[in-house]
N, C-alpha and C positions, 0 to 999 in steps of 0.2 A: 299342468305341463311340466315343471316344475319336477315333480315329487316322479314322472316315469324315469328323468332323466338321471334324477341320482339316482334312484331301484338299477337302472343300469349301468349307472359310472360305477360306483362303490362296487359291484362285481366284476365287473373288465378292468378295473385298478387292482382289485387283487392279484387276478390270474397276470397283467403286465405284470407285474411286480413279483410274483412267482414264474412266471418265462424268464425275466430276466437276471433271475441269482441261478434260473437249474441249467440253462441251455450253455452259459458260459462255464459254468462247471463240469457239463457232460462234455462239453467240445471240445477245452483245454487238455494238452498235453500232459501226461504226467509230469513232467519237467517242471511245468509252473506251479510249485507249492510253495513260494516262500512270502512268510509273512511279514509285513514291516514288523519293528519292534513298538509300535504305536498302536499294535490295531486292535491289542488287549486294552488299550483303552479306551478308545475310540465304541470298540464291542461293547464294554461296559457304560459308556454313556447311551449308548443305543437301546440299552436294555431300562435303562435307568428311567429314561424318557418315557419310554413306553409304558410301563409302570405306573410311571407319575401320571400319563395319560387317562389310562385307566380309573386311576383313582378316583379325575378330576371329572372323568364321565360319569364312573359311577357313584358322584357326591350329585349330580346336577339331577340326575334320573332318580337318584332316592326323595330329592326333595322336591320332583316333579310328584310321585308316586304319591308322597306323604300329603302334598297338599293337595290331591284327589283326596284322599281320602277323609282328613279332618276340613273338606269343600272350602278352603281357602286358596287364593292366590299365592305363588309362591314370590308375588314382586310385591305383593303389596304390606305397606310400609305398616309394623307393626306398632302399636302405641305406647308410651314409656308412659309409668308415673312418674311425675315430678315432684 
């Protein structure tokens, strides 16, 4: 039950999320272009995040990948010589 409900959220969260940056940009007035002097950096954390997002997804899924493949668990605790 589960697993239909995010196959559907994670697409109708996009498209929200894409209604709500174009519709207020198609509707506004010419007149409203002004941008704080904050939001170049505000934009740059936004990107920055995302980014780092990414990374950190695709660090989890490489080593979901890899320990299919050499048939090991990737939580299980490996053993040290002492």
């Amino acid at each position: 039950m589960s697993s239909r409900i995010i196959r559907w959220a994670l697409p109708a969260g996009a498209c929200v999320a894409v209604l709500g940056v174009a519709v207020p940009a198609v509707a506004a007035p010419h007149g409203v272009a002004y941008l704080d002097p904050g939001t170049g950096s505000y934009m740059f954390q936004v990107v920055v995040g995302a980014l780092l997002g990414v990374a950190v997804s695709v660090k989890l899924v490489w080593k979901r990948a890899w320990a299919k493949v050499t048939r090991r668990s990737h939580r299980e605790p490996q053993q040290k010589d002492l």
